[in-house]
C-alpha positions as CSV (number, residue, x, y, z in Angstrom):
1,X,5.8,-64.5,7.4
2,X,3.6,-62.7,9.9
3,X,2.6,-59.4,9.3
4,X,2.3,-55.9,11.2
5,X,-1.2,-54.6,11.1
6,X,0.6,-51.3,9.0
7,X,2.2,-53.9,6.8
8,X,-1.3,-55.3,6.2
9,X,-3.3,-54.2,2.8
10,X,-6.2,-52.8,2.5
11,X,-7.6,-56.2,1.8
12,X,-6.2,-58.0,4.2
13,X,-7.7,-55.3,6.8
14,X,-11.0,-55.3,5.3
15,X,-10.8,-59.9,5.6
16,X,-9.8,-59.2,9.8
17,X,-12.6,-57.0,10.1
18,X,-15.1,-59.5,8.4
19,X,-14.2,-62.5,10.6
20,X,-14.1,-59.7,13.9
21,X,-17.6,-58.9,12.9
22,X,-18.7,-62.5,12.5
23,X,-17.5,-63.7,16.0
24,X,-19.3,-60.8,17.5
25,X,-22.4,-61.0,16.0
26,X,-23.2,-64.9,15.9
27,X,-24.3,-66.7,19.0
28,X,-21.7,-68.8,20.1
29,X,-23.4,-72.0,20.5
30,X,-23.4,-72.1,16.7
31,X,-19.5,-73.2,17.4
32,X,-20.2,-75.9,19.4
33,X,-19.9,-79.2,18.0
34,X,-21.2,-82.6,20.2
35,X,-19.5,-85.5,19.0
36,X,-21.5,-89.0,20.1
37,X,-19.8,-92.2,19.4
38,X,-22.5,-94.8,20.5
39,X,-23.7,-98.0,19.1
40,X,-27.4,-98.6,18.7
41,X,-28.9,-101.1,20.1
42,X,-32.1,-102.9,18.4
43,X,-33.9,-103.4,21.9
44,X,-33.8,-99.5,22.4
45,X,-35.8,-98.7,18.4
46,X,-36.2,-100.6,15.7
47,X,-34.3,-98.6,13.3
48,X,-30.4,-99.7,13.0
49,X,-29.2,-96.0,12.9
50,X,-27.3,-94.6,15.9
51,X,-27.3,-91.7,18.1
52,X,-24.6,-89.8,15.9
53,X,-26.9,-90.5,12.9
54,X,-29.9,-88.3,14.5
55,X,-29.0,-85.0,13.2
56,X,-31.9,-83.5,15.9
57,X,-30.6,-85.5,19.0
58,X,-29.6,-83.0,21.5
59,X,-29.4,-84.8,24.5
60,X,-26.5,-85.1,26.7
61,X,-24.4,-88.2,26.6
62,X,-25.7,-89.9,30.0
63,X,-29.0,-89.4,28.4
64,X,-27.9,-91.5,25.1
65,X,-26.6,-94.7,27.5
66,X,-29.8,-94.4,29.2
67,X,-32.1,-95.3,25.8
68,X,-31.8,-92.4,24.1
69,X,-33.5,-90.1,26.0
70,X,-34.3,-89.3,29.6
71,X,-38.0,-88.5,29.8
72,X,-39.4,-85.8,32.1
73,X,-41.5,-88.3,34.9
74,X,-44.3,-85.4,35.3
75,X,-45.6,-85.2,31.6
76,X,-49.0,-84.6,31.7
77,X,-51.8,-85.4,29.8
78,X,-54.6,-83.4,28.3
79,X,-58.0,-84.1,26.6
80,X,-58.9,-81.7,23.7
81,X,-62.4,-83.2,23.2
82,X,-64.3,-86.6,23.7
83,X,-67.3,-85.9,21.4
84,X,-68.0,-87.7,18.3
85,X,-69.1,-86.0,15.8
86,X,-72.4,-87.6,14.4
87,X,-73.2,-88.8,10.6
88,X,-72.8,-85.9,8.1
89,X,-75.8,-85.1,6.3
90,X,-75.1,-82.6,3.0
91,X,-76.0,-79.5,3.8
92,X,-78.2,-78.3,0.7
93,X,-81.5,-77.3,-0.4
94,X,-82.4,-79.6,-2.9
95,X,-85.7,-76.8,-3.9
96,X,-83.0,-73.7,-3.6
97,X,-80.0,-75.9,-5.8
98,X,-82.1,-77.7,-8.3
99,X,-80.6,-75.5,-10.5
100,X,-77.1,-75.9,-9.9
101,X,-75.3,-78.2,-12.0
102,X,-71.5,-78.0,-11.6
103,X,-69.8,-77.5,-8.1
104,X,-66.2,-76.0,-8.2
105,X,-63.8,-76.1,-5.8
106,X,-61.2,-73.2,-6.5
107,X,-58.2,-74.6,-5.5
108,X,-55.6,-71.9,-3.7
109,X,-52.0,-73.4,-3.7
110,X,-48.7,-73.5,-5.3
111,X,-46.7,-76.2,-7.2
112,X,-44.1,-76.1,-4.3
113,X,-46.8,-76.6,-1.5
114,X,-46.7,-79.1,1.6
115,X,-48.8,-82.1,0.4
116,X,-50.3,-81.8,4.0
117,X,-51.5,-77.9,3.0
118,X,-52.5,-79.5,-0.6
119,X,-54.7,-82.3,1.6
120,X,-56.1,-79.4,4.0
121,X,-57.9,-78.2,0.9
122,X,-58.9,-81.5,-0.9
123,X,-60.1,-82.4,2.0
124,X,-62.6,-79.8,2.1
125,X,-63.2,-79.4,-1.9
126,X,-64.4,-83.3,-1.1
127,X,-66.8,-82.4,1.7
128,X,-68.2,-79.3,-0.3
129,X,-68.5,-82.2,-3.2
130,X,-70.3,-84.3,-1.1
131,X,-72.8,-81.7,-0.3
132,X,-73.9,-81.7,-3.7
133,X,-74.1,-85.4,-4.2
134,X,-75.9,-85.4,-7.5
135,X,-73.9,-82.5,-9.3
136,X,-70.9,-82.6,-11.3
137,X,-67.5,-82.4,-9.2
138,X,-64.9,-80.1,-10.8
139,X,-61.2,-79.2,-9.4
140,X,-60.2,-75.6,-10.3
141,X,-56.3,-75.6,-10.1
142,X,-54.1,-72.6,-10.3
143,X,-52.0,-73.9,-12.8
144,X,-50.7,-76.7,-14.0
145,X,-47.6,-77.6,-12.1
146,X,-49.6,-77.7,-9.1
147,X,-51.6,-80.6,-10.8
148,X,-48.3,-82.2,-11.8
149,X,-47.2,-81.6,-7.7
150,X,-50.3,-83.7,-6.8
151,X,-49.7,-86.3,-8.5
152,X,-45.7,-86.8,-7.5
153,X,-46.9,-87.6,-3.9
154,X,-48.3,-91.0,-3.2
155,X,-50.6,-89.5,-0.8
156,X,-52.0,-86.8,-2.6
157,X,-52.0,-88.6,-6.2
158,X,-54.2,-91.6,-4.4
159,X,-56.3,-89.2,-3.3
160,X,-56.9,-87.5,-7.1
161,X,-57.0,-91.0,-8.4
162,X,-60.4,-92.2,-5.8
163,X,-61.9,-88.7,-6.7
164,X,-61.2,-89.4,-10.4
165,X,-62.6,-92.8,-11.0
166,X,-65.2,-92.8,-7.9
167,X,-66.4,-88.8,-8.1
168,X,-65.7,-88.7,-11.8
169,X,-63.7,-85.2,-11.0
170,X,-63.2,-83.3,-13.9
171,X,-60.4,-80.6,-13.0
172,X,-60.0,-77.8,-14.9
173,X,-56.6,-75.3,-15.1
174,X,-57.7,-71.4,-14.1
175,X,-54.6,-70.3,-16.7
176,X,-56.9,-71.7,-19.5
177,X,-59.5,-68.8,-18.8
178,X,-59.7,-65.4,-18.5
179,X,-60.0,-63.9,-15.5
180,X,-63.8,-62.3,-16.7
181,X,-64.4,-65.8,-17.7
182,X,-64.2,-66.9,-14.2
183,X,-66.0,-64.2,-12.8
184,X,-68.6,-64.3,-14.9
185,X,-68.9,-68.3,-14.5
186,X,-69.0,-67.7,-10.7
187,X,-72.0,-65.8,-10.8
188,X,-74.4,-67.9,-12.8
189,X,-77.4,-69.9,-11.1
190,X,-76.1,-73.7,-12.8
191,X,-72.1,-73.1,-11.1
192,X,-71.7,-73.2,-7.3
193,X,-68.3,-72.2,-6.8
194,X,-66.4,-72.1,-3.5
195,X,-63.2,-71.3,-2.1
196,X,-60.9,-73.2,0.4
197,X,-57.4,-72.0,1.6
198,X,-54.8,-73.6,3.5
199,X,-55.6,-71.8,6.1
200,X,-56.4,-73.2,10.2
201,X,-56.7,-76.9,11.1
202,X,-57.7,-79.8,9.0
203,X,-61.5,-80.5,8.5
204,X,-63.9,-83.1,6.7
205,X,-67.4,-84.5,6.3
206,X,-68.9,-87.0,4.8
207,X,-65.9,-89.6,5.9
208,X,-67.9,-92.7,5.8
209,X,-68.3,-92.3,2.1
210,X,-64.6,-91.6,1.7
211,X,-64.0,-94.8,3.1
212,X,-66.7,-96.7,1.0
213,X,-65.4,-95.3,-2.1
214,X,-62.1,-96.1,-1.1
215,X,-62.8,-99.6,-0.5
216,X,-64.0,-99.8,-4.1
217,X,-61.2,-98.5,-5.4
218,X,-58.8,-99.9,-3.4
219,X,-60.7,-103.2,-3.2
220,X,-60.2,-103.5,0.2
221,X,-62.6,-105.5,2.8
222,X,-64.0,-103.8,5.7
223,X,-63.7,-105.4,8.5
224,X,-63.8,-102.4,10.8
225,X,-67.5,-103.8,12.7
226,X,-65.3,-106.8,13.8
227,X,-62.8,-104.8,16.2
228,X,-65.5,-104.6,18.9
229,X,-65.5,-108.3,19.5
230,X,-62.3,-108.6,20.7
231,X,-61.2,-107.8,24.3
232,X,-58.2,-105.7,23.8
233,X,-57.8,-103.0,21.1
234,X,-55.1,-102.8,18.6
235,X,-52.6,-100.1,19.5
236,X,-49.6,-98.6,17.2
237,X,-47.3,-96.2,17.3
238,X,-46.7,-94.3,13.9
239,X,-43.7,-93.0,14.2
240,X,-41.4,-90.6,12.1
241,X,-37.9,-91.7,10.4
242,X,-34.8,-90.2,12.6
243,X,-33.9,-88.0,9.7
244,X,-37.0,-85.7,10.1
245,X,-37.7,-83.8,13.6
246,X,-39.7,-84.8,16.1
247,X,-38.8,-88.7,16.2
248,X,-40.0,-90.6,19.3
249,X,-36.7,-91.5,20.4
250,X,-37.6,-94.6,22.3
251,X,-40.4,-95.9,20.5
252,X,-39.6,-99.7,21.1
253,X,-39.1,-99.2,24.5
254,X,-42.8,-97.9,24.5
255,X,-44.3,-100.6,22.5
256,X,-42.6,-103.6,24.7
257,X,-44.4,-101.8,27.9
258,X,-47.9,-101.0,26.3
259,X,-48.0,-104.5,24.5
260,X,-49.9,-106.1,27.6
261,X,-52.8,-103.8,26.9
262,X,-53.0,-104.6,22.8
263,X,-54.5,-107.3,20.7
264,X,-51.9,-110.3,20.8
265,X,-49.4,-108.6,22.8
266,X,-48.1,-106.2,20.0
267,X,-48.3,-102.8,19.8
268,X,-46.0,-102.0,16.1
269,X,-43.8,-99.4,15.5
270,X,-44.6,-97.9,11.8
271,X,-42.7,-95.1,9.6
272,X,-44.9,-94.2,6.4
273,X,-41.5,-92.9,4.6
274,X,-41.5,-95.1,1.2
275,X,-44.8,-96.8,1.9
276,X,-48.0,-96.0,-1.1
277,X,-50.8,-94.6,0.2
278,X,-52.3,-98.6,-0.2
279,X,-50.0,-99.1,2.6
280,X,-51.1,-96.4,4.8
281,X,-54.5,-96.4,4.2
282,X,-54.5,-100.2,5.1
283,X,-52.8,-99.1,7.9
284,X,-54.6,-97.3,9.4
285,X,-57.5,-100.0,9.1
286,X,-55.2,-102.0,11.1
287,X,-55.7,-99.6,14.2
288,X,-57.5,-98.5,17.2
289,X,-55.7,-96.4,19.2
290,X,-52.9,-94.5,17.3
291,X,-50.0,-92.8,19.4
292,X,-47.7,-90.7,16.5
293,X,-46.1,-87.7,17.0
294,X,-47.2,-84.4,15.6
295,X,-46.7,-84.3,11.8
296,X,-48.0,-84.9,8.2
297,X,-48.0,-88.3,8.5
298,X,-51.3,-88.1,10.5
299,X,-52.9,-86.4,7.5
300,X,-54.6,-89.9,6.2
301,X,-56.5,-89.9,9.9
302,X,-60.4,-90.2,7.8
303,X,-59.4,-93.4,7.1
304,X,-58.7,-95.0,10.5
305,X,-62.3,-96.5,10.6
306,X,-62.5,-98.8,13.4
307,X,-65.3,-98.0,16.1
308,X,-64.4,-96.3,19.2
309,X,-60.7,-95.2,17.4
310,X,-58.6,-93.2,19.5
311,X,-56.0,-91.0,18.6
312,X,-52.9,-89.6,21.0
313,X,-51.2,-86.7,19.7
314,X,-47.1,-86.1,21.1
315,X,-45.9,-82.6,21.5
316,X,-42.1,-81.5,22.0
317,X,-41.9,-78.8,24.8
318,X,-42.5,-74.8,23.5
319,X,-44.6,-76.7,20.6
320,X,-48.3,-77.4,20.6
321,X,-51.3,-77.0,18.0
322,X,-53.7,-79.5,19.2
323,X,-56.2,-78.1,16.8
324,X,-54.3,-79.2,13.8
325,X,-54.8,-83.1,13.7
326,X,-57.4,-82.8,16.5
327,X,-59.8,-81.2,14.5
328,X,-59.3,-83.4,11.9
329,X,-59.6,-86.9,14.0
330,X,-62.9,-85.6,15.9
331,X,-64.7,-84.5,12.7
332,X,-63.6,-88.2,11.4
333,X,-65.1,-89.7,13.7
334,X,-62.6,-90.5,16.4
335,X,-61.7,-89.3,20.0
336,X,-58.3,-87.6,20.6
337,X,-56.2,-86.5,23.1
338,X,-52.5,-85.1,23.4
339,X,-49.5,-85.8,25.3
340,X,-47.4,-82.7,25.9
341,X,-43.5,-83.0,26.3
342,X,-43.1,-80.8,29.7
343,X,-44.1,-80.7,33.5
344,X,-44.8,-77.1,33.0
345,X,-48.5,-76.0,31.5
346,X,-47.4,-72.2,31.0
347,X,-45.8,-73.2,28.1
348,X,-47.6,-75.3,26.2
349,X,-48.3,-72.2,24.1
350,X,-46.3,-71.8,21.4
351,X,-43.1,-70.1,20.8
352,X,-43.4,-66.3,19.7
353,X,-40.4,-65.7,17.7
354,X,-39.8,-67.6,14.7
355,X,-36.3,-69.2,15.2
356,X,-37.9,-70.3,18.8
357,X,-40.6,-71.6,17.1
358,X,-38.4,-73.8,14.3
359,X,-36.1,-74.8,17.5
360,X,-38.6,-75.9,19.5
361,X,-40.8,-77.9,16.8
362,X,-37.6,-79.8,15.7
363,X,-37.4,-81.1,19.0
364,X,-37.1,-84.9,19.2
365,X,-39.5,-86.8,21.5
366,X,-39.2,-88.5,24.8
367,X,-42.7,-90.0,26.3
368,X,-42.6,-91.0,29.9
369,X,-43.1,-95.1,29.6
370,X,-44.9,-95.0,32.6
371,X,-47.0,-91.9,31.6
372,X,-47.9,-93.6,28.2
373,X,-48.9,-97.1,30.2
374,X,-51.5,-95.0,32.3
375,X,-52.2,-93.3,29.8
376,X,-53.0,-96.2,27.3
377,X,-54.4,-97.8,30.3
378,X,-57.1,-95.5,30.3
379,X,-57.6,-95.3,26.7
380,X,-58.3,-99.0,26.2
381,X,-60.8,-99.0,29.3
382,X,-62.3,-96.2,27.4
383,X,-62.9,-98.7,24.3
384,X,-63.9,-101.3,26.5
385,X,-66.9,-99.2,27.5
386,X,-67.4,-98.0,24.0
387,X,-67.5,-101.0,22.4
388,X,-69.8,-102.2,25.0
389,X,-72.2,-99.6,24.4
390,X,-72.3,-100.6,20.1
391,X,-73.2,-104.9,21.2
């Protein structure tokens, strides 16, 4: 039976004035709910999910008939560098360091980190390594759970396992010490200690010995010098799975219109969710020009080896940190470039405020077709001319 407000309790009052506040105070888009019943269809992506399935599509419903997505026809493209960066040499005195006998890495993380953060850092503990090719390698973790979280992710505990059997790391817990121990340590002549936090864009040196000592470990066969005698290159897309953000939306539509420019008329369309890092470092052998959407699956980019490798970068609009994977690809060894999601340059910057920011990097992906052939176009004239220059 419906009440009076004056026949209402105090409770009761107190539960009207809850939900009043609530509607006031929460933006009403949060209410509204798009329903899209559409089957998939295999020529449009080669996953069998549908639309309704993509919990980040936010397209409009004439967009879904039409592939998915409706691309913006002005997307423009921008080079970040075209530079190789030459062979590393390591960069110490053997006269000034003849003393020096172990070289730490202190590594700053937590056991709940991104294995991409975890990777920023081994990344550089390896170059820092490498610059001391002679001395003994050691790992200084936090704790141990953050050993135990490197070795849970294929990517990361491949990684450990090369630098274990190939560097012969020895890695040592900081909770085992005291903290005068360490300080102490630090300052002697025959311990060259260093720092590296997850902080800025990914970097490395000393990449072709990555890959050699990969190879051994992995027993894999380089055939990276044979690329160059071919006439096309071998372009891929690496894509991400539809239950993450930032999925190319139609990514088989792009690889049937770039496949005339590829090595035997296929250009694959590749997820790394559930593959070893066997898989995806023999992936990216299998490459020379790499379209993938921003992400951490572009973390294993040191090992993409081929000559003359190119790498293009996608970008959702309000989102862009070229410098992340960028940095990364050029100091591998590799060109790079990036595709950014919008006809307007103002704001390629990103967003300011944080739930702006999370919005607009959770933004799916729509590359122009036609954009991406002239775009790929270009690229595999550019590897024509490269590989020109090694005969």
């Amino acid at each position: 039976m419906w009440k009076t407000w004056k026949e209402k309790t105090q409770s009761e009052k107190f539960v009207w004035f809850a939900a009043l506040l609530l509607l006031l105070t929460v933006p009403e888009n949060i209410f509204t709910v798009r329903q899209l019943n559409i089957e998939s269809s295999s020529a449009i992506n080669n996953n069998p999910d549908t639309v309704a399935d993509r919990p980040h599509y936010t397209g409009s419903l004439e967009e879904a008939h039409a592939g998915y997505c409706r691309p913006d026809p002005n997307q423009p493209l921008a080079k970040l560098s075209h530079n190789r960066k030459k062979k590393d040499q390591p960069r110490t005195d053997p006269k000034a360091d003849r003393h020096v006998r172990h070289v730490v890495c202190d590594f700053y993380g937590r056991n709940d980190a991104h294995f991409l953060h975890a990777m920023q850092q081994l990344y550089r503990c390896f170059s820092f390594w490498r610059d001391y090719p002679t001395k003994q390698a050691i790992l200084l973790l936090p704790h141990k759970k953050v050993e135990t979280k490197l070795m849970t992710h294929s990517f990361t505990e491949g990684i450990m396992q090369i630098f274990g059997s190939q560097l012969r790391l020895e890695i040592l817990i900081k909770s085992w010490f005291e903290e005068a121990e360490l300080s102490d340590a630090s300052r002697l002549s025959e311990i060259k200690m260093e720092s590296f936090h997850q902080i800025g864009g990914c970097s490395i040196r000393h990449t072709e010995y990555l890959n050699s000592i990969t190879n051994l470990e992995l027993r894999l066969e380089d055939q990276s010098s044979k690329t160059c005698a071919h006439s096309r290159p071998r372009i891929a897309i690496l894509n991400r799975a539809s239950n993450y953000s930032r999925t190319i939306l139609n990514s088989q539509l792009l690889s049937d219109k770039m496949k005339a420019l590829s090595r035997d008329d296929i250009v694959p369309v590749k997820y790394f969710e559930g593959l070893s890092f066997f898989e995806q470092v023999s992936f990216f052998r299998s490459v020379d020009i790499l379209i993938s959407p921003h992400g951490a699956q572009l973390t294993g980019l040191p090992f993409m080896n081929a000559p003359c490798a190119h790498v293009v970068e996608l970008f959702p609009k309000g989102y862009a940190i070229p410098e992340m994977f960028g940095t990364l690809a050029i100091e591998s060894g590799k060109d790079y470039s990036y595709l950014y999601m919008s006809s307007n340059s103002s704001d390629m910057e990103q967003a300011k405020h944080r739930r702006e920011r999370k919005r607009a990097r959770s933004r799916n992906l729509c590359p122009s077709p036609n954009v991406m052939f002239e775009t790929m176009r270009k690229r595999a004239d550019e590897w024509r001319l490269c590989c020109g220059r090694r005969i």
